[in-house]
ZAROVEX-898866 format. One line per field, with one value per atom (N, C-alpha, C): residue number from 0; x, y negated, z negated; atom name; residue in three letters. Coordinates in nm, 4 decimals. Example, Ala and Ser with C-alpha at 12.3 -4.5 7.8 and 13.67 -1.06 7.14 Angstrom:
<pts>
resi	(0:0:0:1:1:1);
east	(1.3190:1.2300:1.3200:1.2850:1.3670:1.2900);
north	(0.5690:0.4500:0.3300:0.2250:0.1060:-0.0030);
up	(-0.7800:-0.7800:-0.7800:-0.7080:-0.7140:-0.7870);
name	(N:CA:C:N:CA:C);
resn	(ALA:ALA:ALA:SER:SER:SER);
</pts>
This chain:
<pts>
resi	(0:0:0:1:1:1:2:2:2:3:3:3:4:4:4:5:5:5:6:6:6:7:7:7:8:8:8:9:9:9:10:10:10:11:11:11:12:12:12:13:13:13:14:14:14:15:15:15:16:16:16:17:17:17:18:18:18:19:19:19:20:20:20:21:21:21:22:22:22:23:23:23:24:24:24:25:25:25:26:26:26:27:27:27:28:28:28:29:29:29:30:30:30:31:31:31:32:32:32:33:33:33:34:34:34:35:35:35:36:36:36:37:37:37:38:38:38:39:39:39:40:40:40:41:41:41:42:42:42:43:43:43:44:44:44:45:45:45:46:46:46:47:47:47:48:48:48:49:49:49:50:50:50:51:51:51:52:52:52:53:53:53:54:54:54:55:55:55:56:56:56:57:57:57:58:58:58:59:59:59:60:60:60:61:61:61:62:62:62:63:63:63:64:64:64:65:65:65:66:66:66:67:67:67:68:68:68:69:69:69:70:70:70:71:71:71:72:72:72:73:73:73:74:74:74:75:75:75:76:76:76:77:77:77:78:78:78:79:79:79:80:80:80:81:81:81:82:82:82:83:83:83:84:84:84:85:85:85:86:86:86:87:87:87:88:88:88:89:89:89:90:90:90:91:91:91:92:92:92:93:93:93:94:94:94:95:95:95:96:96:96:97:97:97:98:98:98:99:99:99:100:100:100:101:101:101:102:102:102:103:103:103:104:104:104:105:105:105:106:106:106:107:107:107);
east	(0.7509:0.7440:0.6051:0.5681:0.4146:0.4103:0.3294:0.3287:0.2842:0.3786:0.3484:0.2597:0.1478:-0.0294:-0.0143:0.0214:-0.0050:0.0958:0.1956:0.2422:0.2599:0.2672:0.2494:0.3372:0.2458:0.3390:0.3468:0.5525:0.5422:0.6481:0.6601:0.7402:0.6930:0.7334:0.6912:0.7576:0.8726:0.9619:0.8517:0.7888:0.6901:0.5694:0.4412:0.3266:0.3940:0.4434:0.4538:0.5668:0.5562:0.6453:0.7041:0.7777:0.8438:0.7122:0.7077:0.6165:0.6457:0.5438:0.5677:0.4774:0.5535:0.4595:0.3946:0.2321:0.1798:0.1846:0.2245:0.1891:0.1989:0.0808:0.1054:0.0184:-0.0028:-0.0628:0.0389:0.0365:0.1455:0.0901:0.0988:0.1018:0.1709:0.1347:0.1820:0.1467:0.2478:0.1659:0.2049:0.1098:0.0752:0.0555:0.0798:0.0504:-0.0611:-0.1227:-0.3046:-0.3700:-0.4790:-0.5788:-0.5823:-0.5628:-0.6117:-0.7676:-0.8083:-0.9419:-1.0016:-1.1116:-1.1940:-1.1534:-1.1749:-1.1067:-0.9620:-0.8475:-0.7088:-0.7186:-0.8055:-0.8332:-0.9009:-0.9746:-1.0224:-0.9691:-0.8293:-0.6776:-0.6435:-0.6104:-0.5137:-0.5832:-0.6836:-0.7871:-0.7599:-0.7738:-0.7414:-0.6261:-0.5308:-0.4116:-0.3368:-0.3725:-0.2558:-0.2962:-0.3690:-0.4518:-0.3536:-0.2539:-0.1832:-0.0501:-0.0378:0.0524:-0.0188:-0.1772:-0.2529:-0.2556:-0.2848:-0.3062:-0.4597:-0.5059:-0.6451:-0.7276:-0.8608:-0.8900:-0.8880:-0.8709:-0.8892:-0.8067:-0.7842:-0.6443:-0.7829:-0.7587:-0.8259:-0.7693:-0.8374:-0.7663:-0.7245:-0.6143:-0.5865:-0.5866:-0.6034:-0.5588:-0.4263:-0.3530:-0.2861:-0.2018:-0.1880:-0.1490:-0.1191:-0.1257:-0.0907:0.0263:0.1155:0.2337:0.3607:0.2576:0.2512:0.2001:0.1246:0.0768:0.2024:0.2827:0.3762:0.4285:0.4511:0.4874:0.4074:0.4199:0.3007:0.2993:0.4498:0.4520:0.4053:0.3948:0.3271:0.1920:0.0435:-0.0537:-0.1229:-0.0148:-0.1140:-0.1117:-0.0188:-0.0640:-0.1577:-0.2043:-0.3337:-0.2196:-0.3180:-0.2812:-0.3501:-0.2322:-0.3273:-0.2669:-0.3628:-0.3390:-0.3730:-0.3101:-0.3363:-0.2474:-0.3055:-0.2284:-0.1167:-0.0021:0.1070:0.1230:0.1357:0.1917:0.3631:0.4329:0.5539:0.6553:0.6099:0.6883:0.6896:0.6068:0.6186:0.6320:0.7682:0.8440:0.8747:0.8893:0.8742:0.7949:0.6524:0.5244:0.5069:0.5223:0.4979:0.6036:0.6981:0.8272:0.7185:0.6618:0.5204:0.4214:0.3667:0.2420:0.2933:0.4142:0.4543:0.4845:0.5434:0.5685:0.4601:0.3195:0.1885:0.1650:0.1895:0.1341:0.1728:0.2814:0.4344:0.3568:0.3212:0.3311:0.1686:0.0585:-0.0794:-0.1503:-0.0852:-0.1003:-0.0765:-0.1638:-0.1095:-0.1399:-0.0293:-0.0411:-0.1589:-0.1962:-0.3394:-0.2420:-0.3521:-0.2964:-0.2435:-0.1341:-0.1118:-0.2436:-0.2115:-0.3617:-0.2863:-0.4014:-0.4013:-0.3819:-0.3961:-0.3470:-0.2113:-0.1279:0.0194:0.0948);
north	(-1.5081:-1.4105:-1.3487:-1.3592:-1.2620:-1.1452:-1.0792:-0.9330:-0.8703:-0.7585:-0.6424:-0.6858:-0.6461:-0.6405:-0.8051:-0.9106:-1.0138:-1.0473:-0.9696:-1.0835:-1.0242:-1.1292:-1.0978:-1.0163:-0.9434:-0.8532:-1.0229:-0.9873:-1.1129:-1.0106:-1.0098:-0.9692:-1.0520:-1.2237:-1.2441:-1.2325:-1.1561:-1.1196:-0.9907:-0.9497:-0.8233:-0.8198:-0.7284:-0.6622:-0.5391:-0.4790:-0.3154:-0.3053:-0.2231:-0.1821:-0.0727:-0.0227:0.1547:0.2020:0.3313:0.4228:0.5233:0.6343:0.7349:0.8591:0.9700:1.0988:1.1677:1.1951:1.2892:1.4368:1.5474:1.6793:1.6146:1.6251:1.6099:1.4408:1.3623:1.2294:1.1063:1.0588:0.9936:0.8430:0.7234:0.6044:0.5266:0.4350:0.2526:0.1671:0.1600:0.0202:-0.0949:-0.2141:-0.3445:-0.4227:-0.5574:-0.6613:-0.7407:-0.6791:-0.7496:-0.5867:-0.5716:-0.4421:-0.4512:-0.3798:-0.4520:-0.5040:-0.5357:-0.6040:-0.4774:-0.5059:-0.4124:-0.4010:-0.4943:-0.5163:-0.4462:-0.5354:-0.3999:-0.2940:-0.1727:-0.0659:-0.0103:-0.0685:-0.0352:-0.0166:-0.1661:-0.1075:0.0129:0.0494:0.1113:0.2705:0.2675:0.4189:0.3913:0.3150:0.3476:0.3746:0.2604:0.2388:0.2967:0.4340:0.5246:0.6607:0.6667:0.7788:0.9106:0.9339:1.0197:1.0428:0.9914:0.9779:1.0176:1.0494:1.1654:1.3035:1.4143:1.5194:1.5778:1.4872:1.5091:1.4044:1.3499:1.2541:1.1090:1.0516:0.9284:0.8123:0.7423:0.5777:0.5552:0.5258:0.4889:0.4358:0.3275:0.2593:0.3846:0.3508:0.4205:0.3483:0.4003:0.3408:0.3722:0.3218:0.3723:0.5562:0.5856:0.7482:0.8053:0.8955:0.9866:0.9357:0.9480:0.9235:0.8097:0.7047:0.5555:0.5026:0.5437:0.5207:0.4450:0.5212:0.4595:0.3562:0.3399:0.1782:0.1155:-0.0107:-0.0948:-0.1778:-0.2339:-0.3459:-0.3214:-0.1680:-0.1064:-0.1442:-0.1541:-0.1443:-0.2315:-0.3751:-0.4720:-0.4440:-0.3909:-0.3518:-0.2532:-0.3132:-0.1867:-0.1269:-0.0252:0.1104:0.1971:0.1835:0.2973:0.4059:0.4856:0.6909:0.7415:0.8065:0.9353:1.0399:1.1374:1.2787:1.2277:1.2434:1.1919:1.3302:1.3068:1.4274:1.5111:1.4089:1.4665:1.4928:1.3976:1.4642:1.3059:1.2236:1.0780:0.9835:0.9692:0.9188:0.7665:0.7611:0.6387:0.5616:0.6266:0.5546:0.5210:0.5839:0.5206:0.4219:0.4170:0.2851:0.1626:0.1739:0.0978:0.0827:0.1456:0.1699:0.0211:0.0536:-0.0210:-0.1673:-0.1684:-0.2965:-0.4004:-0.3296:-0.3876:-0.4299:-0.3308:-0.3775:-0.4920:-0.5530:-0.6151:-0.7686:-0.7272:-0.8509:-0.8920:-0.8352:-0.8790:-0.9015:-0.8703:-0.8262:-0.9704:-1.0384:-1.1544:-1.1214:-1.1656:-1.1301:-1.2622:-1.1823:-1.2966:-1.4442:-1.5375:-1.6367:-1.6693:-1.7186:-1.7745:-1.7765:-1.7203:-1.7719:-1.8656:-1.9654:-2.1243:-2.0562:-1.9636:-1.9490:-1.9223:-1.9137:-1.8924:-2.0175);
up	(-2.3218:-2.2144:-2.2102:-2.1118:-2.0759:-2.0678:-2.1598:-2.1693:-2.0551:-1.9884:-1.8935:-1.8192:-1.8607:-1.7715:-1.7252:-1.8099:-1.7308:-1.6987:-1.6209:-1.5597:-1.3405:-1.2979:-1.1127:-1.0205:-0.9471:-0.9033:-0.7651:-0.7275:-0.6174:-0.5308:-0.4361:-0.3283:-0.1866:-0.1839:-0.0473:0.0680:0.0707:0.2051:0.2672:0.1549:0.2900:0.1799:0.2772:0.1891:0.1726:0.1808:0.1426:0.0535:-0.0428:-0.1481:-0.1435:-0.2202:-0.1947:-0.2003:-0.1378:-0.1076:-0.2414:-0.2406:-0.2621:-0.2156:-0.2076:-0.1665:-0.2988:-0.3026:-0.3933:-0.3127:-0.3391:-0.2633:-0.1199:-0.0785:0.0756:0.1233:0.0287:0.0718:0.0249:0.1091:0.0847:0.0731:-0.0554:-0.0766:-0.0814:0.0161:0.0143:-0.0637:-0.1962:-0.2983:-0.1426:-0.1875:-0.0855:-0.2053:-0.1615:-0.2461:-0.2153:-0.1569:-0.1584:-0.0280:-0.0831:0.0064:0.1509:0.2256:0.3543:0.3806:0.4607:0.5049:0.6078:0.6047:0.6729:0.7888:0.8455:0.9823:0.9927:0.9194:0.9183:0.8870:0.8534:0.8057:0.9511:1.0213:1.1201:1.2500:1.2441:1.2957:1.3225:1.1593:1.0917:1.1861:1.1453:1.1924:1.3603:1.4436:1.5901:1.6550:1.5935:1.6443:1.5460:1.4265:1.3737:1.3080:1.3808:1.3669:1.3647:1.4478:1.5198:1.3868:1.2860:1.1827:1.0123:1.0733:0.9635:1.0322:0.9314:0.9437:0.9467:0.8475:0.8130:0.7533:0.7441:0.6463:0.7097:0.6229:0.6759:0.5605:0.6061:0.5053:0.4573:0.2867:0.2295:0.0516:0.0179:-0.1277:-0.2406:-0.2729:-0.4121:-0.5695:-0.6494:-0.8002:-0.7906:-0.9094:-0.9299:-0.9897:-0.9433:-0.9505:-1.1268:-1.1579:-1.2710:-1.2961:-1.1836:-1.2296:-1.2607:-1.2326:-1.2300:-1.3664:-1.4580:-1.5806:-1.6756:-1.6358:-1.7707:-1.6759:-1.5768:-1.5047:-1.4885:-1.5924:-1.6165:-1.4982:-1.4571:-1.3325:-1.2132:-1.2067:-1.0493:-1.0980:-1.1717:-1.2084:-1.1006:-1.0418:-0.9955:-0.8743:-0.7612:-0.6256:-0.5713:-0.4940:-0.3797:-0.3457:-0.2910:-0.2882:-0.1144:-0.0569:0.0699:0.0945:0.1285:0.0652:0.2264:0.2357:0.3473:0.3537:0.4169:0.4155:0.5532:0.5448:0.6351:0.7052:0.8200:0.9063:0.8417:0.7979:0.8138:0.9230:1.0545:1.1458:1.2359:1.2290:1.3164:1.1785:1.1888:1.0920:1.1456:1.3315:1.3975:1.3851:1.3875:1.3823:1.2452:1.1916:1.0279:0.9928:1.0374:1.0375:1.0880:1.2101:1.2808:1.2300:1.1732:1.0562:0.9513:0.8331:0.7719:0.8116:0.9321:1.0285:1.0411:1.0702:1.0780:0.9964:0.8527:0.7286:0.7065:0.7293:0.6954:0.7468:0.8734:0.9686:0.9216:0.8926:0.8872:0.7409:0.6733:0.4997:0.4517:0.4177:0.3582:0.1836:0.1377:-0.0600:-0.1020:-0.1651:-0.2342:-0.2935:-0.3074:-0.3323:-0.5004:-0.5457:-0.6686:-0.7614:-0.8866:-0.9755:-1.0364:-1.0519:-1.1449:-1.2907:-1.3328:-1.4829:-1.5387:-1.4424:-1.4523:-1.5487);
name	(N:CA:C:N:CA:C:N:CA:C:N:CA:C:N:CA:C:N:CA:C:N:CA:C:N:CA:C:N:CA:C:N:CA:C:N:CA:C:N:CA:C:N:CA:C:N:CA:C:N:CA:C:N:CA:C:N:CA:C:N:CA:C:N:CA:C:N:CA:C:N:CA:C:N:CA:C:N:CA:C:N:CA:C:N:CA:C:N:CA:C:N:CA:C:N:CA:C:N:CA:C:N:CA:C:N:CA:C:N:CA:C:N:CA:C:N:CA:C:N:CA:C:N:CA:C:N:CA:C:N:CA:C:N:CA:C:N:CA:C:N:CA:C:N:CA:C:N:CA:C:N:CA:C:N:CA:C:N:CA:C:N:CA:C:N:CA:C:N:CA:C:N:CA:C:N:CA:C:N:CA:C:N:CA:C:N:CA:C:N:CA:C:N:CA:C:N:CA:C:N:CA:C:N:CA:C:N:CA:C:N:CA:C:N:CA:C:N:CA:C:N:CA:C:N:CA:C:N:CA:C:N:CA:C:N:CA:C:N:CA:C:N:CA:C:N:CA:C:N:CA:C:N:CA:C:N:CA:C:N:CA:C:N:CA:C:N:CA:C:N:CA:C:N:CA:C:N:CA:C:N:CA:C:N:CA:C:N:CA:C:N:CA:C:N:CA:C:N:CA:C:N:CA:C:N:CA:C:N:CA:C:N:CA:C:N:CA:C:N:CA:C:N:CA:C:N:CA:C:N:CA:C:N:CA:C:N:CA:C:N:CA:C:N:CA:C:N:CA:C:N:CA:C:N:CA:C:N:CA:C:N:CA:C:N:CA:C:N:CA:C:N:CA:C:N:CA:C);
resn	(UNK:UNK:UNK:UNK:UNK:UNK:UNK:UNK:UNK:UNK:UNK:UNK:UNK:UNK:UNK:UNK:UNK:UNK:UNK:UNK:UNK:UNK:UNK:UNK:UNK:UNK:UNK:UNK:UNK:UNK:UNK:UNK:UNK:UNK:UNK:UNK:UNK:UNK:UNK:UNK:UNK:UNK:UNK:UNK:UNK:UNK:UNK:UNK:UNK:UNK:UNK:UNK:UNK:UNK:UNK:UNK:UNK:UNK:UNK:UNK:UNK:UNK:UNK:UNK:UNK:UNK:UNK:UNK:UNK:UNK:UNK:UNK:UNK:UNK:UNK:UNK:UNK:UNK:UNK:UNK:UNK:UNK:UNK:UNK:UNK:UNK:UNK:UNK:UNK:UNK:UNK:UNK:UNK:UNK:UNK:UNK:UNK:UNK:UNK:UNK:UNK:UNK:UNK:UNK:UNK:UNK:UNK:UNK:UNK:UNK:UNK:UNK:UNK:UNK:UNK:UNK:UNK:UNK:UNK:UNK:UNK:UNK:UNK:UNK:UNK:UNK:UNK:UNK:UNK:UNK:UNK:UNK:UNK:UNK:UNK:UNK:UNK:UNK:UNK:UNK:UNK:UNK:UNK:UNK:UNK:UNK:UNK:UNK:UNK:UNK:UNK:UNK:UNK:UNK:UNK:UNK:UNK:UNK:UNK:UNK:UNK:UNK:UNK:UNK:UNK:UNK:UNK:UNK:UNK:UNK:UNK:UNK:UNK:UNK:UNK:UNK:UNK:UNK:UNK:UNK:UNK:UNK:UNK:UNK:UNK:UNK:UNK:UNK:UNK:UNK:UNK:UNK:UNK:UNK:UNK:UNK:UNK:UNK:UNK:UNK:UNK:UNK:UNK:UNK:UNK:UNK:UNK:UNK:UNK:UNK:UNK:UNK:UNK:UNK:UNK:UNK:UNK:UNK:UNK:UNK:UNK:UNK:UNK:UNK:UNK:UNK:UNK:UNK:UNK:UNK:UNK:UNK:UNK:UNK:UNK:UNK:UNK:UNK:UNK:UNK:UNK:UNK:UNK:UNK:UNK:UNK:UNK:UNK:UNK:UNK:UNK:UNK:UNK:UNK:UNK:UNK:UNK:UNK:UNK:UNK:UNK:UNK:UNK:UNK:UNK:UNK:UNK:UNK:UNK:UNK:UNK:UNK:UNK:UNK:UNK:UNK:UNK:UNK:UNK:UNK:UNK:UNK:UNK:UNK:UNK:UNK:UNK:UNK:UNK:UNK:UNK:UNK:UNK:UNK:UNK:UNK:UNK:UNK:UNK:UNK:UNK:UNK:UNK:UNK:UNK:UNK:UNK:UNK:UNK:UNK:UNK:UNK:UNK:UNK:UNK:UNK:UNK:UNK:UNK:UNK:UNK:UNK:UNK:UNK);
</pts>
């Protein structure tokens, strides 16, 4: 059996994983980063589902440390409105549909 750190995060039915809220920013583990280009999306077409700030990569959180298997997904952070709960169902949808998970590594 492969210890923790090495072994793959895989979910190919979607890119997006459970979420979670910090205080008031709320993160999407993903199974590969978005691309400049989807980030540039993300800023036109969902702008209206931040409060402040701007979508941008996370590490993994404080409170994620002791879950080793979360370690390998990106991470996208923004302050969430709290109130377009539709659009962020849409937000995730995009992610869903344009997010391709990086490819298999040959060392498996």
């Amino acid at each position: 059996m492969k210890p923790p750190s090495a072994r793959r995060c895989v979910a190919p039915e979607r890119a997006t994983r459970p979420l979670r809220r910090r205080r008031i920013t709320l993160v999407l583990r993903l199974q590969a980063a978005p691309s400049d280009e989807q980030l540039k999306q993300l800023r036109a077409n969902f702008r209206d589902v931040r409060t402040e700030g701007d979508f941008h990569g996370s590490g993994p959180l404080p409170e994620e440390r002791q879950e080793i298997e979360l370690a390998c997904y990106a991470r996208l952070a923004f302050r969430f409105n709290r109130r377009s709960l539709g659009r962020l169902r849409q937000l995730i949808d995009y992610l869903n549909q344009t997010t391709i998970a990086p490819p298999e590594s040959a060392a498996d």
